[in-house]
SESESE-658581 format. One record per residue (C-alpha): x negated, y, z negated; residue in three letters. Coordinates in steps of 0.02 Angstrom, whole numbers, plus 50000, padded with zeros to 5 digits. Example, Ala and Ser with C-alpha at 12.3 -4.5 7.8 and 13.67 -1.06 7.14 Angstrom:
BEGIN
493854977549610Ala493164994749643Ser
# end
This chain:
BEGIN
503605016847778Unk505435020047835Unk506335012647990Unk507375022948080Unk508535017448218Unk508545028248361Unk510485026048462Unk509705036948622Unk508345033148714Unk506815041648672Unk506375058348777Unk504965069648810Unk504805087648719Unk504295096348888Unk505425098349044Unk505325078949148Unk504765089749312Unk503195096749222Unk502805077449170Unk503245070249348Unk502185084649420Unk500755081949313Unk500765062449337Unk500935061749518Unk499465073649546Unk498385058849500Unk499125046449578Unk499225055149745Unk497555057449725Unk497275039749699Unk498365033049831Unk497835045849981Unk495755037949934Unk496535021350006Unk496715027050169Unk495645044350198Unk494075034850228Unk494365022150365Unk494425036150508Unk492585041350417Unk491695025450431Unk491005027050580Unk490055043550514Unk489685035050347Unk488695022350409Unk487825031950533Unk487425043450380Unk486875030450286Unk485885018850422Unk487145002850397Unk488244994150528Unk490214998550545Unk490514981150471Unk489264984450334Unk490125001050293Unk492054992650296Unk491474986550105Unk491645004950051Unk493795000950094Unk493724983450023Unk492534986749839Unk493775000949822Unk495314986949836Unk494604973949745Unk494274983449582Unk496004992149599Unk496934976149607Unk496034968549465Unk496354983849346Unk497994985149400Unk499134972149308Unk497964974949148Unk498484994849156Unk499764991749033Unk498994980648910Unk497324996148933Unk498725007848892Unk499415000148737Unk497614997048668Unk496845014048699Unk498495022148715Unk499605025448874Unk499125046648879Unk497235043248835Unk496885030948958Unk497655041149074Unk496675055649042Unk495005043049055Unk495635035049226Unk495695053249315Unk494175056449247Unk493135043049286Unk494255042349464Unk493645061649475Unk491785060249420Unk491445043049542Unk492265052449694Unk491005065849654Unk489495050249655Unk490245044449811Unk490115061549909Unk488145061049834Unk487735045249888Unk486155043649969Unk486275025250004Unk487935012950066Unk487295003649904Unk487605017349781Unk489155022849883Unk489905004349880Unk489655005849677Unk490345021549661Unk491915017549773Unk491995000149632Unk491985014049480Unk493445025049582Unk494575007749623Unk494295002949426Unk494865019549369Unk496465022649482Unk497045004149451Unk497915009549317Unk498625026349369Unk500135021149494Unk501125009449359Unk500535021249205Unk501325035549309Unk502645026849352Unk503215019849179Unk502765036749122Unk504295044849257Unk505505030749213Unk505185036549054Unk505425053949048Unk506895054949146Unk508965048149104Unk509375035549176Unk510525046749292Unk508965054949344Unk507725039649372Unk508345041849570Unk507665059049586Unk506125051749468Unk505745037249597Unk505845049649761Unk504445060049671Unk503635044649637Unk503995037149826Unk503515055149905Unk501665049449860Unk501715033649860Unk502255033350040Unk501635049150108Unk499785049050045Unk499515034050153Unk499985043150308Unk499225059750279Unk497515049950227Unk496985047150382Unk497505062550462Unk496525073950316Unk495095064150328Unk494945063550524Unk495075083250491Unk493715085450364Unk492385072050451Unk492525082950600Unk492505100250532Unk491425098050373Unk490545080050340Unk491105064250275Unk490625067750096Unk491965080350078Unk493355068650088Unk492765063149900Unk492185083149845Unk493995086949885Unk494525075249726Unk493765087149613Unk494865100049595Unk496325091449596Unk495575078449450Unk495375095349350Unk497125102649379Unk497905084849347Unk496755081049173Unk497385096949105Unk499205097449153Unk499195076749088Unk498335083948934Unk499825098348912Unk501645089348942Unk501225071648957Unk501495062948767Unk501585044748715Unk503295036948667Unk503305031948488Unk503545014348540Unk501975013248637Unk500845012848487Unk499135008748507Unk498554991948458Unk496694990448425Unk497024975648316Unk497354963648480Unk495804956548544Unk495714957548720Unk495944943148821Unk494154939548906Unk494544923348985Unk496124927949065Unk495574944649142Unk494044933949184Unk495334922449280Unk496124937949347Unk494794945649420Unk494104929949517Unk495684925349592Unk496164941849649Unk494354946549693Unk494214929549802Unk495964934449907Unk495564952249932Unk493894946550017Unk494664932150114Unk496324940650176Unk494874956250224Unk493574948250319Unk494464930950366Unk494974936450553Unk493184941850585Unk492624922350553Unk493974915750626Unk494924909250464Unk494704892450391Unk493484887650537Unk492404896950398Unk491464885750263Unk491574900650140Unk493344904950189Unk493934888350123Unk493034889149962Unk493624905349935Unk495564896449975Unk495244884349848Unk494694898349730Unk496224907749732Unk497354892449694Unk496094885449543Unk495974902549463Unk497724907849492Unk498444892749401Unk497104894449292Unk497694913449237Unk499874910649243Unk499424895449125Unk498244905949000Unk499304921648989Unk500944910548980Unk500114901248848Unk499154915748744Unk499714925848592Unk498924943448655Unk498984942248854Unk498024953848986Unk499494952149076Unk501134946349008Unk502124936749130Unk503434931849017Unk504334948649067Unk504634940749231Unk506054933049166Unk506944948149192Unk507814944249329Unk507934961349443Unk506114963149408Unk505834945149453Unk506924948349620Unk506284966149640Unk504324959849610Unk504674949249778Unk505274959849874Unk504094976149835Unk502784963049899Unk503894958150058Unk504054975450089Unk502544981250066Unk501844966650193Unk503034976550311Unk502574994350260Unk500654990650263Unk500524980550436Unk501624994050512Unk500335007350445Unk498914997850522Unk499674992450679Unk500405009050761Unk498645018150767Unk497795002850857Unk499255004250993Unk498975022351006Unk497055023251029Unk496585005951094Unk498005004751221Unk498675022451267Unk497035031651251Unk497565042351101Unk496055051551009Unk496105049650840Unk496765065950783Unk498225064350902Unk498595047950850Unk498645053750669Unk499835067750746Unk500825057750821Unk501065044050675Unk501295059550542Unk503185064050579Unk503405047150506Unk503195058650333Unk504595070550374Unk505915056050379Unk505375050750228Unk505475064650136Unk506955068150200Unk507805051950150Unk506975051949972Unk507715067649926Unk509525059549987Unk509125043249931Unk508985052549739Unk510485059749762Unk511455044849807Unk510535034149675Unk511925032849544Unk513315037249634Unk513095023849761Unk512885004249733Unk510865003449723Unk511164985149833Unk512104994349942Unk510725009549967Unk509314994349992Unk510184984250119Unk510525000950235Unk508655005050223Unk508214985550278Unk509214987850420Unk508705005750464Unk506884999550460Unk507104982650563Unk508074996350695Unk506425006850705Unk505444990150719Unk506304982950876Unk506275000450940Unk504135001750923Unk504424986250994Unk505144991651155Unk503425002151191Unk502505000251363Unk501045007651433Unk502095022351505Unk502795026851336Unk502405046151310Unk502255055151114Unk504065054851127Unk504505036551111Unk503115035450971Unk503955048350879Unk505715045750867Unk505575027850806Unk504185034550688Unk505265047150613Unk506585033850593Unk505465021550509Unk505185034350392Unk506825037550355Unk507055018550308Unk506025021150167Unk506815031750044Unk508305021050057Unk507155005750029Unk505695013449876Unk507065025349751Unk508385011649745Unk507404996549729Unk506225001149612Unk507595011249515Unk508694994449515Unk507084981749467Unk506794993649306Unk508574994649292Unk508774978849150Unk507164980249089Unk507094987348902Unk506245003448920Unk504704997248788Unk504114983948929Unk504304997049064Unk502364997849059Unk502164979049075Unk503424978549237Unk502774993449326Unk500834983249318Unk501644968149399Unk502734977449535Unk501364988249593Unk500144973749616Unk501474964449707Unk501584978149832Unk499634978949861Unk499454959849877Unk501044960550008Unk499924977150080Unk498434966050104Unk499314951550170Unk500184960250293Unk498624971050384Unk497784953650387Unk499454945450470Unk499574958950590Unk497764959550645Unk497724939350645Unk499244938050775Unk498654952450873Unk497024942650917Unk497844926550951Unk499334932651046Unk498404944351151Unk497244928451202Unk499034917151203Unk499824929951331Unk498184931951432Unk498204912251451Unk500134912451500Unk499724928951644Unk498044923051720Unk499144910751795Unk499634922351920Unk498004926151960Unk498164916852115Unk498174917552305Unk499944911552304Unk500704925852182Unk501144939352301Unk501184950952158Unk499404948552145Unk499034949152333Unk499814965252345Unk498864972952215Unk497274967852283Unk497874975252450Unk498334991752357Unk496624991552269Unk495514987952426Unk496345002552507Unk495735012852362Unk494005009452441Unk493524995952319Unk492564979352349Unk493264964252328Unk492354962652182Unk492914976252120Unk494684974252149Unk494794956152059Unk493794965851888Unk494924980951910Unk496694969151907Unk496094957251771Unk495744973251669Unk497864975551688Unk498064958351657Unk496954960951487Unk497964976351454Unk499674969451473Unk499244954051365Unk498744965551203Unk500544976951240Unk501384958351226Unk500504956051075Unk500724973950993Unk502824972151048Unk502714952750964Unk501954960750817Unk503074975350789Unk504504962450828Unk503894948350693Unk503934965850563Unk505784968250606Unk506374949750582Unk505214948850429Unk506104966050360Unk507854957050376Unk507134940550289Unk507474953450139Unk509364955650166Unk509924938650078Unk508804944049921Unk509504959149875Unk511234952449836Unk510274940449678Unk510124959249603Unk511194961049455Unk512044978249389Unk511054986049245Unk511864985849075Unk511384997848926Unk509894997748841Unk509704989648674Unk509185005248559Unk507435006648502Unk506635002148320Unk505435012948273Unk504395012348117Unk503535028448037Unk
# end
């Protein structure tokens, strides 16, 4: 046995693109099966003879079992190896999406959809420690915009591909279409992607039942609460407050075992990095923002302006194009440019496209939905490459695995939290505003009068007339409550600015040890 001490950091024997292509294959993969099935429920559970509500559990199994496998991936990696359970997550992720286009039952579809989640848990932060990895530091900018490209893109096209398939083929081929690109992604991982020589596998560890135990409850407990708590109207709901209660036990529970154990599931301890400990916040913050954007522009679009679902999905998709746009900058800047600096200009460029959204009204044509959406989407290059390049940016490259886990399960808990949010406040301010405007529902408001006047020369009834104007009133109250919401996004989105100045500038790695 001979030590050798290595001065450079370790790199890959194939060319970094091959790797980053190879990687992000799967994980786009992974990330578009978030989102390409809500526009199909509808058509699964008519399939399938279960309600719409019923058939929303195929979304939330597939979250649950994500989030739990997620900030184990690297701990999975180490123990089986960081290439082999790679190779295993794609494909059990590729043989369950086939079992979910079979499924003859919402039962066997909801198990299936709990098999995918488990397997692509731990393909976004293997593929991303893999690409911080692989690449120079000079180069980790360019890395991160691959990395961003489908992180943040596969979330928009989702819906769009999958409204196209349901309507052109059937529902089931919105899981057949994983096949292929399973197979092309196992055997490109297979060809360039390698191990480092630090990432040794450890089979002598025991694995640490009782705090993945903890995990799993905790984060299986808020994923079904921050899901279903709107539809029972919160805390007013016995089981909602149990499940509260839940999440604080068992989460104290789990930061005190894996603090406190020799071999943890999850080792917190690398928080005390500081730019991931900063970074870790705001990936969550931001992805709160991101997330309740996502789910709140389509509701606008169909529910208030009448938008079908493909043109909504047309209309939200340029969205893609800015942020492509401002990835590929965003690498090339990355390096050159203060990384704090890059950050706070995206913050700002994203509040900007916020406040516009929320100067919408019930006139607004494709045109007002686009520009902001194309700007939002610019925001995001500027806000993904440069502050996930600057939270990996002190972290020795050996715990890279261990960061990525944490960061990417920070920015699905700040995803969940902020659909909930958005669809919470939508409900109550849309009932706040109608309170404030039936107020001028009244003989005395000439506004009102007139209206009446206008509508009973239409040739309708009195009747009529009162039902047709408090359907106005109705609409105007949910537009108050979309603009509040897109608003509240905007203000949150700046909350970020003072954060980003607790980064600090990332010095040179220690080298690496490695034994033969």
């Amino acid at each position: 046995m001979s030590a050798d001490t290595i001065g450079t950091e370790w790199r890959p024997r194939f060319n970094p693109w091959l790797i980053a292509i190879s990687v992000m294959l799967a994980t786009f993969m992974e990330v578009l099966d978030t989102s390409v099935a809500t526009v199909a429920l509808p058509h699964i559970a008519g399939n399938l003879s279960a309600t719409t509500d019923e058939a929303t559990w195929v979304l939330t199994s597939y979250l649950i079992s994500n989030a739990i496998v997620l900030p184990s991936s690297n701990w999975l990696g180490s123990y089986f190896g960081r290439k082999q359970y790679q190779m295993a997550s794609v494909l059990v992720f590729t043989l369950a999406s086939m079992l979910c286009g079979a499924s003859t039952s919402l039962g066997m579809l909801i198990a299936a959809r709990v098999l995918q989640g488990a397997a692509g848990g731990g393909l976004q932060p293997v593929s991303q420690a893999v690409l911080l990895e692989s690449f120079p530091p000079r180069k980790r900018g360019a890395a991160m915009a691959v990395y961003g490209m489908g992180i943040i893109v596969a979330p928009l096209v989702g819906p769009l591909l999958g409204g196209w398939i349901t309507d052109n083929y059937s529902w089931r081929w919105i899981f057949y279409v994983n096949v292929p690109v399973g197979l092309l992604a196992l055997f490109m991982i297979n060809t360039f992607v390698e191990d480092p020589p630090y990432i040794k596998r450890v089979t002598t560890s025991p694995i640490d039942y009782v705090g993945l135990g903890f995990l799993a409850v905790w984060l299986a407990a808020l994923q079904v609460m921050l899901d279903k708590g709107q539809e029972v109207d919160w805390f007013s709901a016995v089981w909602v407050r149990w499940f509260a209660v839940a999440v604080v036990v068992f989460l104290v529970a789990f930061v005190v075992r894996e603090l406190r154990t020799d071999d943890p599931i999850v080792d917190l301890r690398v928080l005390k990095d500081r730019n991931l400990a900063v970074g870790t916040f705001l990936i969550g913050l931001v992805g709160l923002v991101i997330y309740g954007t996502t789910a709140l522009l389509p509701l606008f679009l169909q529910d208030l302006l009448g938008y079908p679902a493909l043109q909504s999905g047309i209309a939200v998709a340029p969205r893609s194009i800015g942020a492509v746009v401002s990835m590929i900058l965003a690498a090339r800047l990355v390096g050159r440019v203060d990384s704090r600096i890059l950050v706070c200009v995206g913050i700002v460029i994203r509040a900007a496209s916020l406040f516009m959204l929320g100067g919408l009204t019930l006139s607004a044509g494709m045109s007002n939905v686009i520009w902001p959406n194309i700007v939002n989407g610019f925001a995001n290059g500027f806000l993904f490459v440069p502050l996930t390049t600057m939270t990996m940016e002190t972290l020795p490259q050996e715990m890279m695995g261990r960061g990525t886990g944490l960061y990417n399960l920070a920015r699905n808990i700040g995803a969940s939290f902020g659909i909930s949010m958005v669809a919470t406040m939508l409900a109550r301010g849309a009932q706040t505003h109608q309170a404030v405007l039936v107020g001028d529902m009244n003989p005395y408001s000439a506004a009102y009068n007139e209206l009446l006047r206008d509508l009973h020369a239409m040739g309708l009834t009195a009747q009529q007339a009162i039902d047709v104007a408090y359907g106005i009133l109705v609409k105007q109250a949910t537009l108050l409550a979309y603009v509040d919401d897109f608003k509240l996004l905007g203000a949150l989105t700046l909350v970020c600015l003072p954060f980003v100045l607790l980064f600090r500038k990332g010095k040179e790695r220690k080298t690496i040890t490695v034994v033969d």
